[in-house]
C-alpha atoms as a printed R data frame, in Angstrom:
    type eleno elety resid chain resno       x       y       z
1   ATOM     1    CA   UNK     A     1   8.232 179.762 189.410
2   ATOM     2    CA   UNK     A     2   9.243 176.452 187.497
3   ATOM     3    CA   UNK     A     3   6.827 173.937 185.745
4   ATOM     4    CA   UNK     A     4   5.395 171.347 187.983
5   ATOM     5    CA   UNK     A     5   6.735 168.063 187.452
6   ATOM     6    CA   UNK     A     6   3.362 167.210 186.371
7   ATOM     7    CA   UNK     A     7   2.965 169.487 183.887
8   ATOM     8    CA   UNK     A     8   6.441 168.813 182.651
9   ATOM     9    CA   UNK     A     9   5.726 165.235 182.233
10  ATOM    10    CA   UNK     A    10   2.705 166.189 180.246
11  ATOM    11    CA   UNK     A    11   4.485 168.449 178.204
12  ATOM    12    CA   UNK     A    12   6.809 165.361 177.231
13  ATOM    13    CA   UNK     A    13   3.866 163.009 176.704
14  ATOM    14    CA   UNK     A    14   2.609 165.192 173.943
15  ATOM    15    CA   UNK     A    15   5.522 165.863 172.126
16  ATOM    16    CA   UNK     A    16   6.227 162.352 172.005
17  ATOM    17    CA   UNK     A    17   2.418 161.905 170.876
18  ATOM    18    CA   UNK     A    18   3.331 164.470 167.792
19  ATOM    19    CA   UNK     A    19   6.186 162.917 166.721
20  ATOM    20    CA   UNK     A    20   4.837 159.740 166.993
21  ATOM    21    CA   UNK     A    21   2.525 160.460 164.600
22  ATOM    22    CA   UNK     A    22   4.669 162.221 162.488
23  ATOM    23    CA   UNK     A    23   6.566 159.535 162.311
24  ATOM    24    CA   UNK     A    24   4.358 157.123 161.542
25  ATOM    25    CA   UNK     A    25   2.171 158.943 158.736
26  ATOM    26    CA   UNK     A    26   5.929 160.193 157.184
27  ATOM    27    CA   UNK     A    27   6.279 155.973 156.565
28  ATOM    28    CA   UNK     A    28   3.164 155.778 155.694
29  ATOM    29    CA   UNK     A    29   3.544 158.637 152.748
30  ATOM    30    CA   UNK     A    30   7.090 157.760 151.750
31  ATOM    31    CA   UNK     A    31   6.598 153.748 151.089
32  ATOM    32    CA   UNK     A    32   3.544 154.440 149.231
33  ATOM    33    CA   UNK     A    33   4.337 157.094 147.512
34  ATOM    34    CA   UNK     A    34   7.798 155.249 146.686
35  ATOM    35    CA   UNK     A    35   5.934 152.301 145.272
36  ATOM    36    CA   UNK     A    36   4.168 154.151 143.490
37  ATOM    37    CA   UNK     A    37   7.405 155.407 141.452
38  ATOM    38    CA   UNK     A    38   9.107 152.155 141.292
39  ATOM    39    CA   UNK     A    39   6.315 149.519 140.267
40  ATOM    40    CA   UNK     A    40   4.690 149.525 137.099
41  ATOM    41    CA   UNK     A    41   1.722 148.155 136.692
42  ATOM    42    CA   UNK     A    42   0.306 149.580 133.819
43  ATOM    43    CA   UNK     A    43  -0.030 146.459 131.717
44  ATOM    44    CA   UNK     A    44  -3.512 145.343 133.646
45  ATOM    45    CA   UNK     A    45  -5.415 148.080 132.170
46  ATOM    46    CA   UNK     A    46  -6.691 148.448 128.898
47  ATOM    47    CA   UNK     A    47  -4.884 148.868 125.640
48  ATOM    48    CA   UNK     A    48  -7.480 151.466 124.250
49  ATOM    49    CA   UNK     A    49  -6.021 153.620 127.321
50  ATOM    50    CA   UNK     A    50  -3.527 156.613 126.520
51  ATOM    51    CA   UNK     A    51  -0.023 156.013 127.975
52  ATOM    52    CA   UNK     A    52  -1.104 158.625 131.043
53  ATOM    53    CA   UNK     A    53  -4.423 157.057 131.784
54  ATOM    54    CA   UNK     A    54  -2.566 153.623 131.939
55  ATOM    55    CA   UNK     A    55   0.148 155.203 134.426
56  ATOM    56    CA   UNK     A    56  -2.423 156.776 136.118
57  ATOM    57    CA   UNK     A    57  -4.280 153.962 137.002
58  ATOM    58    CA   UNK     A    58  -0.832 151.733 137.843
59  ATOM    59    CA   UNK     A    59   0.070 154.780 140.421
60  ATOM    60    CA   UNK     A    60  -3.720 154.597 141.767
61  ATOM    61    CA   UNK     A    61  -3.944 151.049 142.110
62  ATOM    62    CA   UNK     A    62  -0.085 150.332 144.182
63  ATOM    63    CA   UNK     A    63  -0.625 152.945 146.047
64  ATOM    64    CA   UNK     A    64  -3.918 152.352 147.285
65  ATOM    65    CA   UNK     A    65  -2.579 148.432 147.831
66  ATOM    66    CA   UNK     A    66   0.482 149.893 149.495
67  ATOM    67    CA   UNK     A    67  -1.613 152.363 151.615
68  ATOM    68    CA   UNK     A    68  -4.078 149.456 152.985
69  ATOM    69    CA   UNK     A    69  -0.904 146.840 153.589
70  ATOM    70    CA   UNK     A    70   0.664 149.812 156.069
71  ATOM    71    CA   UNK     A    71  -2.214 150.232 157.794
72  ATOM    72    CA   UNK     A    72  -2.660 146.922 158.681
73  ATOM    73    CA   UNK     A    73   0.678 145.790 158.931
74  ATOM    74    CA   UNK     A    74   1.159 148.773 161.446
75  ATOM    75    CA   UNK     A    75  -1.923 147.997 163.028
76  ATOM    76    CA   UNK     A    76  -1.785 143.829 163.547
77  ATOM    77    CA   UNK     A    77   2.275 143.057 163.277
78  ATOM    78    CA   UNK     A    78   3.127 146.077 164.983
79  ATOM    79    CA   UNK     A    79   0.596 146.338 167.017
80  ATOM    80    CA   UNK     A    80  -0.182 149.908 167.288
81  ATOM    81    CA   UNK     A    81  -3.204 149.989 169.860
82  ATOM    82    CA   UNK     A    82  -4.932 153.646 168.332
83  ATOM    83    CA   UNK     A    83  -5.002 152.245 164.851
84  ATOM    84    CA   UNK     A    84  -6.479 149.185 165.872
85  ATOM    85    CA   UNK     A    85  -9.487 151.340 167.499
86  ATOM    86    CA   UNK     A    86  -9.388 153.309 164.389
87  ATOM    87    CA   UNK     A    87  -9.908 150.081 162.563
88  ATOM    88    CA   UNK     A    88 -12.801 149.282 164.703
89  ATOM    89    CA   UNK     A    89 -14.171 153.111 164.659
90  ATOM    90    CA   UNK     A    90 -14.308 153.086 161.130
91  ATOM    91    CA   UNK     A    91 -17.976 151.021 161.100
92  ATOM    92    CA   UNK     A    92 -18.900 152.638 164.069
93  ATOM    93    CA   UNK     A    93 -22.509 154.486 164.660
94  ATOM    94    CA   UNK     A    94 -21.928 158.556 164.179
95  ATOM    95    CA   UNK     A    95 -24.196 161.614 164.714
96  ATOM    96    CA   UNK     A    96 -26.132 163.906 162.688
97  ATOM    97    CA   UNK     A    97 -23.457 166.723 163.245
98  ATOM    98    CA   UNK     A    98 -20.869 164.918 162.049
99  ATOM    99    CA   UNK     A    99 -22.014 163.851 158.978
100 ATOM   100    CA   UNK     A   100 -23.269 167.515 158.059
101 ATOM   101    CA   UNK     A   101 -19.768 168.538 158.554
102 ATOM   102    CA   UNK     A   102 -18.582 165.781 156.816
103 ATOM   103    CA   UNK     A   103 -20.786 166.538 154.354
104 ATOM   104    CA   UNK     A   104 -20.473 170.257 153.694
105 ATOM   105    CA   UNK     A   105 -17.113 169.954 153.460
106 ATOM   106    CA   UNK     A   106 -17.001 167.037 150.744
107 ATOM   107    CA   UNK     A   107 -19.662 169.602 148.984
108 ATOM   108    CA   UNK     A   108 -17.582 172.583 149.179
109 ATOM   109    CA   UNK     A   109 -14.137 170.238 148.197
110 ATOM   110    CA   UNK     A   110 -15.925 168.747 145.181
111 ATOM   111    CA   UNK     A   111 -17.347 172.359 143.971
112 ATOM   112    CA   UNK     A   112 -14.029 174.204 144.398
113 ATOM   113    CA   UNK     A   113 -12.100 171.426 142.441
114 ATOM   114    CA   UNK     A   114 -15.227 170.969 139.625
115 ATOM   115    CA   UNK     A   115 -15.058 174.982 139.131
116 ATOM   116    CA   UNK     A   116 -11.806 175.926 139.432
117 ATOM   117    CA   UNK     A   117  -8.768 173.015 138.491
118 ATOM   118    CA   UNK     A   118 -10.809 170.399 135.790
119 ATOM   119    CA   UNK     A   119 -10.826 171.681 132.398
120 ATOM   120    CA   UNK     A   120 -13.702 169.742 131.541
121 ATOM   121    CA   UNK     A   121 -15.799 169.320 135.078
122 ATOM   122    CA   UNK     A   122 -18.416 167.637 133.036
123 ATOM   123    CA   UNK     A   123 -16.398 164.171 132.729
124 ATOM   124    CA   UNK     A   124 -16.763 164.342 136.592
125 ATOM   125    CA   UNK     A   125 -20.413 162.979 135.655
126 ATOM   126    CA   UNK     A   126 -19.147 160.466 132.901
127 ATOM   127    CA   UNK     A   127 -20.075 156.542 133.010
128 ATOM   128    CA   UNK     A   128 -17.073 155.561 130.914
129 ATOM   129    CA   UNK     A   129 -15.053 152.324 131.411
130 ATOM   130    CA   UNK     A   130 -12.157 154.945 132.135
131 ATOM   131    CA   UNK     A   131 -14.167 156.788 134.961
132 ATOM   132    CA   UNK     A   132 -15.140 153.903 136.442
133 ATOM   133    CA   UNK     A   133 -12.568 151.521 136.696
134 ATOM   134    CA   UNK     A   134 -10.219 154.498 138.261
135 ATOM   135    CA   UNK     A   135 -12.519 155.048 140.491
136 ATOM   136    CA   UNK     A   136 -12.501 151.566 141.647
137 ATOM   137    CA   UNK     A   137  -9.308 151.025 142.271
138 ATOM   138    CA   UNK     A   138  -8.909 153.967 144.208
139 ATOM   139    CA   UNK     A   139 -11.305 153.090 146.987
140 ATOM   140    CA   UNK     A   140  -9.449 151.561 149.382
141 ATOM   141    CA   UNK     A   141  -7.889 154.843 149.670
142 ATOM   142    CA   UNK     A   142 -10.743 156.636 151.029
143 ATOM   143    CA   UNK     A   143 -10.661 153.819 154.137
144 ATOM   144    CA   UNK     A   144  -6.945 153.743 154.757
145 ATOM   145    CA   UNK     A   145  -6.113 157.554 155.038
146 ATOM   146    CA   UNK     A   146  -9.097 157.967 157.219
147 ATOM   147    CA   UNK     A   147  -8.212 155.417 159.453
148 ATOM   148    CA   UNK     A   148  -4.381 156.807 159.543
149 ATOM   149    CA   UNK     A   149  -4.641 160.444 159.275
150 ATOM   150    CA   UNK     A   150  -7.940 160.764 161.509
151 ATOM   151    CA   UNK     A   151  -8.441 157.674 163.905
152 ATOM   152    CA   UNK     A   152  -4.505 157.005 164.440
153 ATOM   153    CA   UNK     A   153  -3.732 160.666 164.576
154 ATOM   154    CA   UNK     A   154  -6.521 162.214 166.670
155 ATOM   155    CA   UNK     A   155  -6.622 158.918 169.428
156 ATOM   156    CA   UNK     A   156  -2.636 158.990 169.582
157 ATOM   157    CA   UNK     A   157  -2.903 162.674 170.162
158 ATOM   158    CA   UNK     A   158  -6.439 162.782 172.514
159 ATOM   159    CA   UNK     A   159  -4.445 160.306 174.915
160 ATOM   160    CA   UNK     A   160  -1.768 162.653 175.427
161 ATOM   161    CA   UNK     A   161  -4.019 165.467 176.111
162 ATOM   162    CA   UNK     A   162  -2.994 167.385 173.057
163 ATOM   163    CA   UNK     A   163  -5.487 170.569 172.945
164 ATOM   164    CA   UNK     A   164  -8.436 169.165 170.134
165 ATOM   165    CA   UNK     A   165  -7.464 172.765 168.023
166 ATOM   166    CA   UNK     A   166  -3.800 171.305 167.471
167 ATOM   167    CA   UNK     A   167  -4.972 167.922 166.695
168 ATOM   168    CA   UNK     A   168  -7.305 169.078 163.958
169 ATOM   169    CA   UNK     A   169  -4.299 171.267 162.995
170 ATOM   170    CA   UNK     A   170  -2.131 168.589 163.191
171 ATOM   171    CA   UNK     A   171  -4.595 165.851 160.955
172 ATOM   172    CA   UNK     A   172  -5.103 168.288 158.741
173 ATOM   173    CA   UNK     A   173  -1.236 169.313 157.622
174 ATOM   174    CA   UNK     A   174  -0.276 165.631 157.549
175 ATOM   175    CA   UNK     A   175  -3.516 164.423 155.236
176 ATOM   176    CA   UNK     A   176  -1.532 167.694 153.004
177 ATOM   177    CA   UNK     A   177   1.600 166.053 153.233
178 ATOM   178    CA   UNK     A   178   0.431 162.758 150.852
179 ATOM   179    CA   UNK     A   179  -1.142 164.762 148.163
180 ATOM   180    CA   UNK     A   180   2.140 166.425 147.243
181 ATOM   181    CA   UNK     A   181   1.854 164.312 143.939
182 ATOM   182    CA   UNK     A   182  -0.743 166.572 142.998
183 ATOM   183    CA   UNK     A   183   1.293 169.638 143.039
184 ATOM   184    CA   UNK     A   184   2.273 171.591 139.556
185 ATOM   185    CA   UNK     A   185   4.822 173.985 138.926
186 ATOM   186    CA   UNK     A   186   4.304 177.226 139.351
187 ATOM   187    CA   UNK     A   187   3.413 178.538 143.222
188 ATOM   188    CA   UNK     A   188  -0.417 178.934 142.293
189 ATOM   189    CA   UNK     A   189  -0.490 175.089 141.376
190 ATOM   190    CA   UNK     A   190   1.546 174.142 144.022
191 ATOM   191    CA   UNK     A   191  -0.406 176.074 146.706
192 ATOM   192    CA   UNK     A   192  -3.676 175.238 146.150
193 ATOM   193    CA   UNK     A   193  -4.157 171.597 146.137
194 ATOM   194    CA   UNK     A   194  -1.812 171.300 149.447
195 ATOM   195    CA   UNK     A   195  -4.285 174.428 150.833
196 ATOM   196    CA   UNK     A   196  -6.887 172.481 149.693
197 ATOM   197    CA   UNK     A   197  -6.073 169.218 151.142
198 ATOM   198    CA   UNK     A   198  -5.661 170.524 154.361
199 ATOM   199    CA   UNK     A   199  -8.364 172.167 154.812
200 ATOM   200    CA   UNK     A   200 -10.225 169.283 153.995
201 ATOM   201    CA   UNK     A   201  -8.519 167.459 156.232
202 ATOM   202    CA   UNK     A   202  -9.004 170.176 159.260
203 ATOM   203    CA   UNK     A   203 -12.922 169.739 158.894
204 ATOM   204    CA   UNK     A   204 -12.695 165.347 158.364
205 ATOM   205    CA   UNK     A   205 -10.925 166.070 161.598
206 ATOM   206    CA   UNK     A   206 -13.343 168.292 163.301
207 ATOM   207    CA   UNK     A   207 -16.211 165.562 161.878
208 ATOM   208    CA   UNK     A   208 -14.723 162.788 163.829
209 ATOM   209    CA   UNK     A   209 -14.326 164.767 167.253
210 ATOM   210    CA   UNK     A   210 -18.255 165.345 166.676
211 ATOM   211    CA   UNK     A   211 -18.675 161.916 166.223
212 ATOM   212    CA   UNK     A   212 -17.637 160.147 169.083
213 ATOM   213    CA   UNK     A   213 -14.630 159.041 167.207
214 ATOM   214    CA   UNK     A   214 -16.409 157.388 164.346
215 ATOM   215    CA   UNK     A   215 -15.141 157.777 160.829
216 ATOM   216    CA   UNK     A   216 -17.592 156.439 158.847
217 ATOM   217    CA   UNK     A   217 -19.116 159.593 157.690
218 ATOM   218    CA   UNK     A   218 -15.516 160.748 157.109
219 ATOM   219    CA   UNK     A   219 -14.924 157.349 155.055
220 ATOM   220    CA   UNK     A   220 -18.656 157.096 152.908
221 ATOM   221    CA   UNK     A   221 -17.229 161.007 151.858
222 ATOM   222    CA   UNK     A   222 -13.733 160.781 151.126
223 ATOM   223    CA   UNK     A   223 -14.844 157.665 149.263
224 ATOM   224    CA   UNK     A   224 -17.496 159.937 147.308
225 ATOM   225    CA   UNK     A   225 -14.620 162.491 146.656
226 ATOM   226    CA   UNK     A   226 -12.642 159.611 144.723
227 ATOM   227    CA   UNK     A   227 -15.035 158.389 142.897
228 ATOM   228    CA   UNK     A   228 -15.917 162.013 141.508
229 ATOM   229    CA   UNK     A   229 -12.119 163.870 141.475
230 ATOM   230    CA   UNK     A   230  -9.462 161.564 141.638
231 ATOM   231    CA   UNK     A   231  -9.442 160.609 138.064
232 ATOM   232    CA   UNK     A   232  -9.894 163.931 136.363
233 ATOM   233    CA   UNK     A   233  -7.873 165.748 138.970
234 ATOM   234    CA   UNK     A   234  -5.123 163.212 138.214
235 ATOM   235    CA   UNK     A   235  -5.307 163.719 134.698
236 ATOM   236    CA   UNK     A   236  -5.660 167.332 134.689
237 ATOM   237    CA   UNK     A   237  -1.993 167.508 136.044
């Protein structure tokens, strides 16, 4: 026997759920990250800096601009409905479970990355004007790529009926997709920060269905992760 029409039609609903958010997190990664490789902005940070802690701090700072610009361009002059709620959801009241995933996976993240890719994990710890103004600028990161690659994707893909398994699946390989940059050369170095990522992104995912929808324990973490990674994992490249 055939499909019903119904199922047919729902069938069609979340495909065009998938690649809508395909769609809209591939903008999302190639503007930024294209910014990022055209615009210099390495003058507004200290002269004492090395050549690649100046660069790295241009590419953290226009990207994270660039990243929180789409979000809310998308959001307000395009008017996608989802990201406004994920706007909204991202103060929004959470539950215990969520923030223990949330949590356990930020622990197990940070631990992996201290242990196994910083040559010196102590600097993770480090008060220095370098640490801490990298940091900074890096914030608004944590906020925007929660509010794209969990709120937009998983309510875009929950109001299509798309099984909660592929939309944690789904979260996950597209928050991989915009830390390509951190990629090295040989397979091992290419592997594991994409592995990484997306696993990381799989649990973030599984937080917010726990939640109600609310990101802020997904947010207050991925925040924490920047502060403590970003930097030396940048460097470390």
């Amino acid at each position: 026997m055939g499909q019903s029409p119904v199922g047919e039609k729902t069938e069609r609903g979340q495909a065009r759920a998938v690649l809508e958010v395909g769609a809209v997190a591939a903008a999302y990664i190639v503007i930024s990250t294209s910014a990022v490789g055209a615009l210099d902005a390495s003058f507004l940070f200290p002269d004492g800096w090395s050549p690649a802690e100046r660069s790295t701090g241009s590419g953290f700072l226009i990207g994270a601009l660039f990243q929180l610009l789409l979000v809310l361009s998308a959001a307000y002059l395009v008017g996608l409905k989802d990201l406004q709620r994920a706007i909204a959801a991202s103060s929004a009241p959470s539950t215990s479970k969520a923030w223990t995933i949330a949590a356990l996976a930020t622990s197990i993240h940070v631990g992996t990355a201290m242990l196994v890719f910083l040559p010196q994990p102590e600097r993770v710890w480090e008060l220095s004007n370098l640490n801490l103004i990298l940091s900074a600028v890096s914030i608004p990161d944590g906020w925007s790529q929660e509010v794209l690659f969990r709120g937009f994707v998983l309510f875009r893909l929950t109001r299509s009926d798309v099984p909660a398994i592929a939309q944690i699946f789904i979260s996950g390989s597209l928050f991989a997709g915009i830390h390509l940059g951190y990629t090295g050369e040989t397979a091992w170095e290419f592997i594991t920060p994409l592995i990484g990522t997306f696993m990381l992104g799989c649990f973030y995912a599984w937080a917010v269905k726990s939640g109600s929808g609310s990101l802020k324990p997904v947010i207050v973490c991925h925040v924490l992760i920047i502060a403590l990674l970003q930097p030396w994992l940048a460097l470390a490249r």
